[in-house]
mmCIF file of the N, C-alpha and C atoms, coordinates in Angstrom:
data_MODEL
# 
_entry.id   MODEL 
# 
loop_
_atom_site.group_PDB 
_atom_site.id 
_atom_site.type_symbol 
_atom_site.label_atom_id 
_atom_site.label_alt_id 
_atom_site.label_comp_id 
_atom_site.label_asym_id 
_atom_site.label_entity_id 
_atom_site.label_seq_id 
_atom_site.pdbx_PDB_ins_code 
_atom_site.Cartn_x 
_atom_site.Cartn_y 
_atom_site.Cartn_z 
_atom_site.occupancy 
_atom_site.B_iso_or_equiv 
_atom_site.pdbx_formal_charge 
_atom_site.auth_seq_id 
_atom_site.auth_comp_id 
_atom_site.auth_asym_id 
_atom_site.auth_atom_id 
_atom_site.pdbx_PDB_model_num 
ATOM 1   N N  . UNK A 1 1  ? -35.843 -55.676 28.682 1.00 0.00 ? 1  UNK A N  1 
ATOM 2   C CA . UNK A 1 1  ? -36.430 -56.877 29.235 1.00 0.00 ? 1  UNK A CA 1 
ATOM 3   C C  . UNK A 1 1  ? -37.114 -57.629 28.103 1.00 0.00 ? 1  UNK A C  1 
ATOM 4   N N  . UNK A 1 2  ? -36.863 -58.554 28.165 1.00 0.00 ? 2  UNK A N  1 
ATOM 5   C CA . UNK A 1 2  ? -37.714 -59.870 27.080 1.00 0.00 ? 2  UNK A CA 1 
ATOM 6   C C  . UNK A 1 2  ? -38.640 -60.244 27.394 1.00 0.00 ? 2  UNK A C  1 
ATOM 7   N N  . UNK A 1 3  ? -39.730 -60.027 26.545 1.00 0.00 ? 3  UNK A N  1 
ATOM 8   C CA . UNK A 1 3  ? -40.919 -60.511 27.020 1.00 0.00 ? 3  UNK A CA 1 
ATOM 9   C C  . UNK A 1 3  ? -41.704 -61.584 26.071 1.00 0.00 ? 3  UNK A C  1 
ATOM 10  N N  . UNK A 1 4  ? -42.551 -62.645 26.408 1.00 0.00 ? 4  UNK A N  1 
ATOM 11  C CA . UNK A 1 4  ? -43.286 -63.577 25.561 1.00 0.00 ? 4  UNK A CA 1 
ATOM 12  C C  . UNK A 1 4  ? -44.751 -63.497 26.310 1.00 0.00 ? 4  UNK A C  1 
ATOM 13  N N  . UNK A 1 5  ? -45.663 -62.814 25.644 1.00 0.00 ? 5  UNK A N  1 
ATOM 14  C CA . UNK A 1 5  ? -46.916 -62.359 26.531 1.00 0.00 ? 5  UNK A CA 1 
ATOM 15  C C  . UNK A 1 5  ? -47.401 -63.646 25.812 1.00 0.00 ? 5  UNK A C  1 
ATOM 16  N N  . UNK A 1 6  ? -47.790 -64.844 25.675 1.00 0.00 ? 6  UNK A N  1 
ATOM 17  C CA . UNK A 1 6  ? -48.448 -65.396 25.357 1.00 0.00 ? 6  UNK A CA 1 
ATOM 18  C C  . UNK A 1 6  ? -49.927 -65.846 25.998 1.00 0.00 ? 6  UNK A C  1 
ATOM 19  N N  . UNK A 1 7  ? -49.644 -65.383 27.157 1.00 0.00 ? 7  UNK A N  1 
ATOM 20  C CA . UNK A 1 7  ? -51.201 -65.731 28.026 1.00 0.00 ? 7  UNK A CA 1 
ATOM 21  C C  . UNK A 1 7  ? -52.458 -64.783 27.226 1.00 0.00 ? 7  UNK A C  1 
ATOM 22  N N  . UNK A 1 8  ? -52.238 -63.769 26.822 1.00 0.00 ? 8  UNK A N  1 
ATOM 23  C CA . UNK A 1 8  ? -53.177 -63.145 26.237 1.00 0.00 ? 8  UNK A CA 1 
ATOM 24  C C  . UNK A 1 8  ? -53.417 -63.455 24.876 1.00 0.00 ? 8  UNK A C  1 
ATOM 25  N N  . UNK A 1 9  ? -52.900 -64.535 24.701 1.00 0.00 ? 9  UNK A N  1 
ATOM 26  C CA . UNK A 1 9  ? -53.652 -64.974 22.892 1.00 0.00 ? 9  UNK A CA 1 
ATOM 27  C C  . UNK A 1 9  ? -54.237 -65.975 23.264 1.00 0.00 ? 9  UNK A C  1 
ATOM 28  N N  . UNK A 1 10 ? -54.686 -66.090 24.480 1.00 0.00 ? 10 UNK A N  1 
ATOM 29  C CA . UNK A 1 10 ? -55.666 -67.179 24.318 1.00 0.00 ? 10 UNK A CA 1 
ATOM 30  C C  . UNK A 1 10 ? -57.274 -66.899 24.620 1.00 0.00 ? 10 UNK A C  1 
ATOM 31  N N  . UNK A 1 11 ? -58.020 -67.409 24.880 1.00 0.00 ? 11 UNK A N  1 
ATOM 32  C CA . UNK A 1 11 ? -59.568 -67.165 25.287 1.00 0.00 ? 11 UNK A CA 1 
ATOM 33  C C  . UNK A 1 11 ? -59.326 -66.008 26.245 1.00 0.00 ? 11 UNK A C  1 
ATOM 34  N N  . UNK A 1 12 ? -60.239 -65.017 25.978 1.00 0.00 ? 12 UNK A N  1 
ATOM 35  C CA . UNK A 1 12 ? -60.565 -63.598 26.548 1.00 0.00 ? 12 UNK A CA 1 
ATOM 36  C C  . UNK A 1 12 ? -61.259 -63.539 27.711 1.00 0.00 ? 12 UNK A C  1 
ATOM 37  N N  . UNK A 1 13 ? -61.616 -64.741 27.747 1.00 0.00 ? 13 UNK A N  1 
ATOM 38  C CA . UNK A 1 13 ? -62.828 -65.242 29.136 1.00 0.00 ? 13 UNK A CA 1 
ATOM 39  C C  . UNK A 1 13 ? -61.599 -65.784 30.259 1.00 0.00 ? 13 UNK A C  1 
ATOM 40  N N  . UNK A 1 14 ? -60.666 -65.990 30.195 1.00 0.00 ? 14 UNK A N  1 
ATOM 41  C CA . UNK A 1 14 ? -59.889 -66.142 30.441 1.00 0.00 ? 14 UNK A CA 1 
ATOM 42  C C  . UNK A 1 14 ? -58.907 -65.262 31.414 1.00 0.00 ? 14 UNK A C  1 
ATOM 43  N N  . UNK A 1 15 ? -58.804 -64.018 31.405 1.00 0.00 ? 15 UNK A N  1 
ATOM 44  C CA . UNK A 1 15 ? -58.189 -62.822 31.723 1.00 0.00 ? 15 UNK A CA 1 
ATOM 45  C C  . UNK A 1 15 ? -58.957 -61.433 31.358 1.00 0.00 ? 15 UNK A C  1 
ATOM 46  N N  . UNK A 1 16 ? -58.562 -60.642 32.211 1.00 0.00 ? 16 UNK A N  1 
ATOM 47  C CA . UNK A 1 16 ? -59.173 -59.195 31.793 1.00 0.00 ? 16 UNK A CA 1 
ATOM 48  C C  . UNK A 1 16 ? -58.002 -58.401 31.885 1.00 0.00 ? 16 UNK A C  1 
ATOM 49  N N  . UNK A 1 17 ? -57.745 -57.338 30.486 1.00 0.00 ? 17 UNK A N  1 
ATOM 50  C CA . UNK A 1 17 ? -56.518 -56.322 31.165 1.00 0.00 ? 17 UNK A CA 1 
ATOM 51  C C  . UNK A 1 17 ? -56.750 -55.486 32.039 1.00 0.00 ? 17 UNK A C  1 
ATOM 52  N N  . UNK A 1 18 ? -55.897 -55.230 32.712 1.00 0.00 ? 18 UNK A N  1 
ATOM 53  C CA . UNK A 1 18 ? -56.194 -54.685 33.878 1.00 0.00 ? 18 UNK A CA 1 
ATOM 54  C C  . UNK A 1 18 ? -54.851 -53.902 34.079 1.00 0.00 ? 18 UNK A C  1 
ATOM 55  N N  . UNK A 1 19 ? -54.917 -52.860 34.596 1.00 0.00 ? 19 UNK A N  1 
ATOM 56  C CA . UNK A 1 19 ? -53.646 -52.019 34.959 1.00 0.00 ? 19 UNK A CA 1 
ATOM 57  C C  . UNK A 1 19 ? -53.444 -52.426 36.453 1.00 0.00 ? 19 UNK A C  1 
ATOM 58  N N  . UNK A 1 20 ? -52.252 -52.413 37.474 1.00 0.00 ? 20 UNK A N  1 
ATOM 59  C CA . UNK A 1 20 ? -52.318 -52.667 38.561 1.00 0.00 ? 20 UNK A CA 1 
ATOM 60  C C  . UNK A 1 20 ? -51.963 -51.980 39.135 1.00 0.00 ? 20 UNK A C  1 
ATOM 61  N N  . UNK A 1 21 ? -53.139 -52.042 40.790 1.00 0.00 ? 21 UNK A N  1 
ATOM 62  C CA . UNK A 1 21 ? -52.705 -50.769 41.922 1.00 0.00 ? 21 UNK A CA 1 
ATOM 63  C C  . UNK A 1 21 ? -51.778 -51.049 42.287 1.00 0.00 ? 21 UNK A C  1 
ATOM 64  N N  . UNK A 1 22 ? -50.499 -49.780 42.025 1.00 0.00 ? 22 UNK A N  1 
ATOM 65  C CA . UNK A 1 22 ? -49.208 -49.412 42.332 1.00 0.00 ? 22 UNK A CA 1 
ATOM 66  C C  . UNK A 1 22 ? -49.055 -49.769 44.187 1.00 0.00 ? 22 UNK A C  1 
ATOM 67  N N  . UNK A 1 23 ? -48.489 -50.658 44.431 1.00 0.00 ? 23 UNK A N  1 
ATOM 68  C CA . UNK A 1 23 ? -47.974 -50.361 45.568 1.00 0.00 ? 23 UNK A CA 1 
ATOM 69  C C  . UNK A 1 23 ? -47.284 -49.364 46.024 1.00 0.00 ? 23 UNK A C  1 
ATOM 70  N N  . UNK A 1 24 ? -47.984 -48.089 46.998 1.00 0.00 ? 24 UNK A N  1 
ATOM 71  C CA . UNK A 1 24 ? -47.198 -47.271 47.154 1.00 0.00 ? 24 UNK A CA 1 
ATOM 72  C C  . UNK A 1 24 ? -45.800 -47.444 48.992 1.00 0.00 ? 24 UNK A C  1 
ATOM 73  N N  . UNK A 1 25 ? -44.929 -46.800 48.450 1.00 0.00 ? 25 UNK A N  1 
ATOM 74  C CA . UNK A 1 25 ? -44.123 -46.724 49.549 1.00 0.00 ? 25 UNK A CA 1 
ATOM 75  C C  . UNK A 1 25 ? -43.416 -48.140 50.111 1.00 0.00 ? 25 UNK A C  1 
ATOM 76  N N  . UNK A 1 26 ? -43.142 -48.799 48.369 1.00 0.00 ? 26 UNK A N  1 
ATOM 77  C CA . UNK A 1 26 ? -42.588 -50.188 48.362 1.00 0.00 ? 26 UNK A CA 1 
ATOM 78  C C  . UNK A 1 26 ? -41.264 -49.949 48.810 1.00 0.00 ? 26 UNK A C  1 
ATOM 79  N N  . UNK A 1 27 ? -40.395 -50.445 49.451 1.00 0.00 ? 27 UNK A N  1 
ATOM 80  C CA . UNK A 1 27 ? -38.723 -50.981 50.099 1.00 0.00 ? 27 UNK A CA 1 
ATOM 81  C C  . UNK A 1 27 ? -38.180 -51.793 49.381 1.00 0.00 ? 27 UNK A C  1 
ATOM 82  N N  . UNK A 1 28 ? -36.850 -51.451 48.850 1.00 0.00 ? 28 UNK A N  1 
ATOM 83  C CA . UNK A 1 28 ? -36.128 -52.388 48.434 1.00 0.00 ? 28 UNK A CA 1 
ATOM 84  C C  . UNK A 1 28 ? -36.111 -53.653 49.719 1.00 0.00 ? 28 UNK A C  1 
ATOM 85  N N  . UNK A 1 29 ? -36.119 -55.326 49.102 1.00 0.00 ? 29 UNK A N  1 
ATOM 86  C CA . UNK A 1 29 ? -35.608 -56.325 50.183 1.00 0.00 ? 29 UNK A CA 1 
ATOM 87  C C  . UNK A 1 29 ? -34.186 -56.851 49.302 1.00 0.00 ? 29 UNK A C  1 
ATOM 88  N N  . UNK A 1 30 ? -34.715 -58.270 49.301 1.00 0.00 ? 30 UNK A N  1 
ATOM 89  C CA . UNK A 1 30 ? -33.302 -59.147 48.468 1.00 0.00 ? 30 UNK A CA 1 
ATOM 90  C C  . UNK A 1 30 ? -33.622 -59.114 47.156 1.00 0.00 ? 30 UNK A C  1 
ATOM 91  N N  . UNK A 1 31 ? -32.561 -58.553 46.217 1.00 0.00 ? 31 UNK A N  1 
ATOM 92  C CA . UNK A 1 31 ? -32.623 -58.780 44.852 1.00 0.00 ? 31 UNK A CA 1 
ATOM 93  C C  . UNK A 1 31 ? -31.999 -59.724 44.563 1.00 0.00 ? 31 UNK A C  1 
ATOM 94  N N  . UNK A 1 32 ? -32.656 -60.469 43.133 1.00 0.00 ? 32 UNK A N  1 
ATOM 95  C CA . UNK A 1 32 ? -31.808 -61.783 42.901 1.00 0.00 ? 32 UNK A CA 1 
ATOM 96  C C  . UNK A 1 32 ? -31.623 -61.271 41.405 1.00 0.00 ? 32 UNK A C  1 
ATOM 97  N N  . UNK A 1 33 ? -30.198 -61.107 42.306 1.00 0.00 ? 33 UNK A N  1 
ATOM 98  C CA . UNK A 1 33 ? -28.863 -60.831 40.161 1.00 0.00 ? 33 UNK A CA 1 
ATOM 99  C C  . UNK A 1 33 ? -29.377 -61.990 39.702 1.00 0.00 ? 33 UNK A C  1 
ATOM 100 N N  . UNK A 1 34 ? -29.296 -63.000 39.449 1.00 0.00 ? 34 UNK A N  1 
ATOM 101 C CA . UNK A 1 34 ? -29.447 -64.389 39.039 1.00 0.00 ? 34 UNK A CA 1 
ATOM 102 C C  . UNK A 1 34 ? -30.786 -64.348 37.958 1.00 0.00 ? 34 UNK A C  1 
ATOM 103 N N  . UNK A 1 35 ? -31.831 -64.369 38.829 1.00 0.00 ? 35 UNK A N  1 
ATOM 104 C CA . UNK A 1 35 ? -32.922 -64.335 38.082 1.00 0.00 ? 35 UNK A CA 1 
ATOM 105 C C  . UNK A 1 35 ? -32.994 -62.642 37.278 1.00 0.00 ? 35 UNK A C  1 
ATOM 106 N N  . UNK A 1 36 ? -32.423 -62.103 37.342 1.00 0.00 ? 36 UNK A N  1 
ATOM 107 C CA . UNK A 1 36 ? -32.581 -60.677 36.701 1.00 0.00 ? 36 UNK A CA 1 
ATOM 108 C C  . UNK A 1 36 ? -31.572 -61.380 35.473 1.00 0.00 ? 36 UNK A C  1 
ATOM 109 N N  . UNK A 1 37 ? -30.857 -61.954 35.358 1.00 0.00 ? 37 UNK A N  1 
ATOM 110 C CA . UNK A 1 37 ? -29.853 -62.317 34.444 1.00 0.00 ? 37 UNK A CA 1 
ATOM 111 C C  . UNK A 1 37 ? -30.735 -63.051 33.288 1.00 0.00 ? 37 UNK A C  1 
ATOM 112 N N  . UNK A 1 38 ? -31.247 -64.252 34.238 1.00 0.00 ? 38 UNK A N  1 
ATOM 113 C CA . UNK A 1 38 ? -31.854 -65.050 33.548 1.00 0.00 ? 38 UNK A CA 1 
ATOM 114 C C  . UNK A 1 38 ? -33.388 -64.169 32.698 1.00 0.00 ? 38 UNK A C  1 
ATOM 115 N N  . UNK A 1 39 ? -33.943 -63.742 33.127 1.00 0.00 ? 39 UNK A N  1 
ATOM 116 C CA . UNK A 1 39 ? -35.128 -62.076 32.464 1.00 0.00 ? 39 UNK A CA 1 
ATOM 117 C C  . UNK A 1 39 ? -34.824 -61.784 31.686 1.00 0.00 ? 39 UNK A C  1 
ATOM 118 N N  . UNK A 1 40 ? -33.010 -61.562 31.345 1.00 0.00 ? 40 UNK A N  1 
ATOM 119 C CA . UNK A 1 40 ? -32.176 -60.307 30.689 1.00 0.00 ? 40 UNK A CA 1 
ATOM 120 C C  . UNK A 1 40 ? -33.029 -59.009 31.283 1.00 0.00 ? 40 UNK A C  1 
ATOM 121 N N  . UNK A 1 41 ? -33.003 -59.031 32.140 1.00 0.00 ? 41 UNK A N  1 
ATOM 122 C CA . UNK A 1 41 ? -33.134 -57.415 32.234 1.00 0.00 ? 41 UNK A CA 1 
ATOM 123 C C  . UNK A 1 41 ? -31.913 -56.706 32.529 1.00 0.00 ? 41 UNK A C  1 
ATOM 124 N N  . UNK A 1 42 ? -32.322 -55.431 31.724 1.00 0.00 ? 42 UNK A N  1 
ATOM 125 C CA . UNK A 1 42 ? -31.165 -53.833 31.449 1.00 0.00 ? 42 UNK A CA 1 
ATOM 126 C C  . UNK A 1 42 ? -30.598 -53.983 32.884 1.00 0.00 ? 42 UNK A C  1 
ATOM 127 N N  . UNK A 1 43 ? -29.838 -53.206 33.003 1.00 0.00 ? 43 UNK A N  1 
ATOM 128 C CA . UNK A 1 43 ? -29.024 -52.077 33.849 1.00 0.00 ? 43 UNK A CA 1 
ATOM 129 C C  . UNK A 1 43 ? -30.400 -51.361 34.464 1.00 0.00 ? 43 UNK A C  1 
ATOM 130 N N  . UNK A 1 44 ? -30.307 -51.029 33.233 1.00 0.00 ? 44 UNK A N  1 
ATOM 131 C CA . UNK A 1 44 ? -31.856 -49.843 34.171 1.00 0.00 ? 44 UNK A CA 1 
ATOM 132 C C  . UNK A 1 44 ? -33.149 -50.399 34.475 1.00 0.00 ? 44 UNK A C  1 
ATOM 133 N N  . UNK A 1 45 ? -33.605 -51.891 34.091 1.00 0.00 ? 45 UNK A N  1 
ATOM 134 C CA . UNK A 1 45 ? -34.453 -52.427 34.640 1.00 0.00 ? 45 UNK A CA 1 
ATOM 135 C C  . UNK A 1 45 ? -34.172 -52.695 36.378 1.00 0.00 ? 45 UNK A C  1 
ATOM 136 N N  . UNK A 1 46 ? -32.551 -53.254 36.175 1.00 0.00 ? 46 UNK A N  1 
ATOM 137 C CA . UNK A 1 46 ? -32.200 -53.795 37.532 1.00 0.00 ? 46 UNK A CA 1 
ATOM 138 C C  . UNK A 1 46 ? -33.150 -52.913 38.658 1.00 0.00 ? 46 UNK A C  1 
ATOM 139 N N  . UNK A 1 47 ? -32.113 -51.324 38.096 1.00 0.00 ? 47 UNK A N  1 
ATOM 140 C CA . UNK A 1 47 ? -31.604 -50.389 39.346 1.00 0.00 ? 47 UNK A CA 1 
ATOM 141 C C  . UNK A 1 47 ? -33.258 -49.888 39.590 1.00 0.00 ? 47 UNK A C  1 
ATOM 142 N N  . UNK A 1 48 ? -33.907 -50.190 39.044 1.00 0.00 ? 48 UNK A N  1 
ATOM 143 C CA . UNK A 1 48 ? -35.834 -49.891 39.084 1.00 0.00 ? 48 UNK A CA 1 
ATOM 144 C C  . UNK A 1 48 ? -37.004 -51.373 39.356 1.00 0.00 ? 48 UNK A C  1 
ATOM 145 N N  . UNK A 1 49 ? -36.253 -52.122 40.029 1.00 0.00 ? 49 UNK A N  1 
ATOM 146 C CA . UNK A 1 49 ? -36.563 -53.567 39.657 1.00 0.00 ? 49 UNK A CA 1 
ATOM 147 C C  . UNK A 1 49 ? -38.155 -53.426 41.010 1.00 0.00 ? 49 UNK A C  1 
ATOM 148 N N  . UNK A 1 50 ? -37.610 -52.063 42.044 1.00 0.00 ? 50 UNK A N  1 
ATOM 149 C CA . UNK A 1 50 ? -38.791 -52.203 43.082 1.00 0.00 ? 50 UNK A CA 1 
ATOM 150 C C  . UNK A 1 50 ? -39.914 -51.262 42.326 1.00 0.00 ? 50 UNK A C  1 
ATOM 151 N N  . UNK A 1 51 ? -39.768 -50.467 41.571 1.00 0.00 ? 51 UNK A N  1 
ATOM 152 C CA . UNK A 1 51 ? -40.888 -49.992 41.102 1.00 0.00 ? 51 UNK A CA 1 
ATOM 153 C C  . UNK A 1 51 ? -41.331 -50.994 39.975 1.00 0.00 ? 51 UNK A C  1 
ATOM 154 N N  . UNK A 1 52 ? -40.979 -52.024 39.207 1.00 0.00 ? 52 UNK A N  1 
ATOM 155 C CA . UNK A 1 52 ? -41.568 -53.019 38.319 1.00 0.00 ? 52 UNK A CA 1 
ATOM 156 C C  . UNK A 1 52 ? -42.210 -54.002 39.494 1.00 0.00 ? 52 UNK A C  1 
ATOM 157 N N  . UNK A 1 53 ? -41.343 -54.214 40.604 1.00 0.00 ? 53 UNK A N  1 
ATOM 158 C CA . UNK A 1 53 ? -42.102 -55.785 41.383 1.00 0.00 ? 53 UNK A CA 1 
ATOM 159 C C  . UNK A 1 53 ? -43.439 -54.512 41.996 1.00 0.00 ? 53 UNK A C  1 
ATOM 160 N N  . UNK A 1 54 ? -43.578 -53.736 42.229 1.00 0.00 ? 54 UNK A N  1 
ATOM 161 C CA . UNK A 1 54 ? -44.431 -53.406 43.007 1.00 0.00 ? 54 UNK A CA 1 
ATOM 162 C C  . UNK A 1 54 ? -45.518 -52.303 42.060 1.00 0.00 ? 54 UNK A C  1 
ATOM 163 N N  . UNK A 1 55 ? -45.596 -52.846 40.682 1.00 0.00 ? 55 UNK A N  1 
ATOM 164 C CA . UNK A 1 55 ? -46.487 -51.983 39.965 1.00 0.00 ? 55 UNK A CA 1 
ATOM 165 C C  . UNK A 1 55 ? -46.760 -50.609 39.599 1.00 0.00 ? 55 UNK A C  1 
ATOM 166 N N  . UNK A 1 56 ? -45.441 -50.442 39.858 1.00 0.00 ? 56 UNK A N  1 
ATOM 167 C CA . UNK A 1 56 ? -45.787 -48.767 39.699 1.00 0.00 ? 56 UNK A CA 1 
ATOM 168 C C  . UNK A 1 56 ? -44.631 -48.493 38.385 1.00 0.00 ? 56 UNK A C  1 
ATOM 169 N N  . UNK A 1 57 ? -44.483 -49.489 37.623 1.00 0.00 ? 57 UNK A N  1 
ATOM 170 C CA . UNK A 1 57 ? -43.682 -49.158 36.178 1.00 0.00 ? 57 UNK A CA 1 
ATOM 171 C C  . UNK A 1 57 ? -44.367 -50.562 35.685 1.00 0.00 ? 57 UNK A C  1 
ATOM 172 N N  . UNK A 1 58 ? -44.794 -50.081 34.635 1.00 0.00 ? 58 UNK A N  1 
ATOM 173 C CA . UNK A 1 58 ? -45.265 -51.591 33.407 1.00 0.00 ? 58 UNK A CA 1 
ATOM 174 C C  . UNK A 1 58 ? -44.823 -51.013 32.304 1.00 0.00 ? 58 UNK A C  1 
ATOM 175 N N  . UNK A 1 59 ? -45.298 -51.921 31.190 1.00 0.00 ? 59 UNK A N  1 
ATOM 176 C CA . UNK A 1 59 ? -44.197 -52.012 30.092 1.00 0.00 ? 59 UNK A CA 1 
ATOM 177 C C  . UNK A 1 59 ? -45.723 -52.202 28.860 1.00 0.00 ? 59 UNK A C  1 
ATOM 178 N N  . UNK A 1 60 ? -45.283 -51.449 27.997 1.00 0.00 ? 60 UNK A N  1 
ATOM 179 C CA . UNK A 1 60 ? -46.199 -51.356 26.897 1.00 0.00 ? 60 UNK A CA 1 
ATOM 180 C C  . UNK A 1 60 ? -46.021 -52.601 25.977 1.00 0.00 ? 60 UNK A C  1 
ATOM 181 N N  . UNK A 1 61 ? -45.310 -53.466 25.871 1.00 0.00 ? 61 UNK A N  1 
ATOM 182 C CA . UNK A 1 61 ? -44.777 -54.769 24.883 1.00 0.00 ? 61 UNK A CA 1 
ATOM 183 C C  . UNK A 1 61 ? -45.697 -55.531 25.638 1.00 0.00 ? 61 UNK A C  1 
ATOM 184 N N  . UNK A 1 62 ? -45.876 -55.722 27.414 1.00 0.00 ? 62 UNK A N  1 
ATOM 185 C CA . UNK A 1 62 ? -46.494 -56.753 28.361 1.00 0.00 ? 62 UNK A CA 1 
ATOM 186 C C  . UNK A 1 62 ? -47.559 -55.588 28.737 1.00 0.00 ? 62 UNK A C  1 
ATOM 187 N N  . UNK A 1 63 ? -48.729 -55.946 28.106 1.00 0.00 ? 63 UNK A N  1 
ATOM 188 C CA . UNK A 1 63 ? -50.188 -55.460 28.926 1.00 0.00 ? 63 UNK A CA 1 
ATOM 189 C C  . UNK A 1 63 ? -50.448 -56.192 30.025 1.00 0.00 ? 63 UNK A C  1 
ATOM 190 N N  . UNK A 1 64 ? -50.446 -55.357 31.206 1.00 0.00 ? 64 UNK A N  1 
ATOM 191 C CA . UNK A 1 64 ? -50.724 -56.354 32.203 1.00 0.00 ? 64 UNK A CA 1 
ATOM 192 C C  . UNK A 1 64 ? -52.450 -56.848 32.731 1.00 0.00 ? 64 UNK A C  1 
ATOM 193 N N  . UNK A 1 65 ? -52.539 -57.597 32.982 1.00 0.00 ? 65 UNK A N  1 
ATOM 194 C CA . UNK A 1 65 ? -53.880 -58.465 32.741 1.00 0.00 ? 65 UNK A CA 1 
ATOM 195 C C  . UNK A 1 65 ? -54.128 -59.225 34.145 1.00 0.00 ? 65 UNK A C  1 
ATOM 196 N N  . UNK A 1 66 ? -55.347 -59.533 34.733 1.00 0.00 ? 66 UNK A N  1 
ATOM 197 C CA . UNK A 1 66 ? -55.432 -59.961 36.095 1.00 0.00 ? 66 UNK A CA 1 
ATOM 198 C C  . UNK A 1 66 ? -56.233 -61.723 35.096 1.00 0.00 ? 66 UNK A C  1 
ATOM 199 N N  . UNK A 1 67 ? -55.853 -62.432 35.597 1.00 0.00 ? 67 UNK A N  1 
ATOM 200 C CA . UNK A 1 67 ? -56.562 -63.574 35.260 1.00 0.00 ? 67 UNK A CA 1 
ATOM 201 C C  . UNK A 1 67 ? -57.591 -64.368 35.879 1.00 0.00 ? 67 UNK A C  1 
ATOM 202 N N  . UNK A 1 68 ? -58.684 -65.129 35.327 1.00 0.00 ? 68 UNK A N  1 
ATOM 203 C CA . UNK A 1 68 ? -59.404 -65.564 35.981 1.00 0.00 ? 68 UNK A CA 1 
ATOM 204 C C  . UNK A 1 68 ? -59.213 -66.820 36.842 1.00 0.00 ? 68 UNK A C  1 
ATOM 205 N N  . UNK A 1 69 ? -59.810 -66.963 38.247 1.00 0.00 ? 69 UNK A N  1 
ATOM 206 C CA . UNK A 1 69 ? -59.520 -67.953 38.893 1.00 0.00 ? 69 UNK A CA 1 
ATOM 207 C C  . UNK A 1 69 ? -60.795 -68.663 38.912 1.00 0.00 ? 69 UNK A C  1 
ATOM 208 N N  . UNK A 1 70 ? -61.217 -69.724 38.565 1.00 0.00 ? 70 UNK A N  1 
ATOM 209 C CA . UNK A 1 70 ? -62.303 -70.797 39.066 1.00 0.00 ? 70 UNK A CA 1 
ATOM 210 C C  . UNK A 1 70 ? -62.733 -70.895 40.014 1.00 0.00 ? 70 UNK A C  1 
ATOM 211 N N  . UNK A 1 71 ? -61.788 -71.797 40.845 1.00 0.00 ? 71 UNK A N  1 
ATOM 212 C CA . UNK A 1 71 ? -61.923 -72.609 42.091 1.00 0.00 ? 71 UNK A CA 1 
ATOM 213 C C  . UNK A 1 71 ? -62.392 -73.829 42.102 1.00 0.00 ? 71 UNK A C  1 
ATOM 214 N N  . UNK A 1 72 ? -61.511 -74.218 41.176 1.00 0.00 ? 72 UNK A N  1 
ATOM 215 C CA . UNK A 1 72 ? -62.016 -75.755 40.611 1.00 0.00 ? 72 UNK A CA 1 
ATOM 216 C C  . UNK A 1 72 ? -62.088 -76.687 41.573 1.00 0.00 ? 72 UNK A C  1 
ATOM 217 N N  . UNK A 1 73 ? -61.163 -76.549 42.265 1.00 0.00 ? 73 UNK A N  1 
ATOM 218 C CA . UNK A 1 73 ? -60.636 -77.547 43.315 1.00 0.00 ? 73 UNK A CA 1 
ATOM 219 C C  . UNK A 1 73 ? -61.763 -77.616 44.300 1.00 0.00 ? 73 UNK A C  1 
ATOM 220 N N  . UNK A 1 74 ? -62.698 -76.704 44.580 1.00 0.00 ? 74 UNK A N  1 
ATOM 221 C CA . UNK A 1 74 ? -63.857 -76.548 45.673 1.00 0.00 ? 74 UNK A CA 1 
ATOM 222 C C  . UNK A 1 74 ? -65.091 -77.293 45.216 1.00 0.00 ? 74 UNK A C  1 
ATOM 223 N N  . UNK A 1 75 ? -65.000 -77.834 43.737 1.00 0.00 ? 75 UNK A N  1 
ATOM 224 C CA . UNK A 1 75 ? -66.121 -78.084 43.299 1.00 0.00 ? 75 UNK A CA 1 
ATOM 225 C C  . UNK A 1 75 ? -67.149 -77.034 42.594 1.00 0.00 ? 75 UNK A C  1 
# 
């Protein structure tokens, strides 16, 4: 899988890394070949694509990170 982590080179105030709670006892639904194409993701990303959407496989190249929300829009 190709990755461009660029959100994390920016301000630290910004995001915190964060590991994420694994959804357990996730179901395959609709996979989209298409956008897996467009990802380039492996063969073996595909056939594991519900344990990546549902957090229970991350990837050491992409630290995963929860970001900060404002709420600008509320004032």
């Amino acid at each position: 899988m190709q990755f461009n982590p660029r959100y994390n080179a920016q301000n630290p105030k910004l995001y915190h890394l964060q590991q994420p709670s694994p959804l357990r006892g996730a179901k395959a639904g609709h996979f989209n070949e298409a956008l897996a194409d467009e990802l380039q993701w492996s063969e073996e990303d595909k056939a594991n694509w519900v344990e990546i959407c549902s957090g229970q496989k991350t990837f050491a190249e992409f630290p995963p990170l929860a970001m900060v929300y404002a709420g600008h829009q509320f004032g």
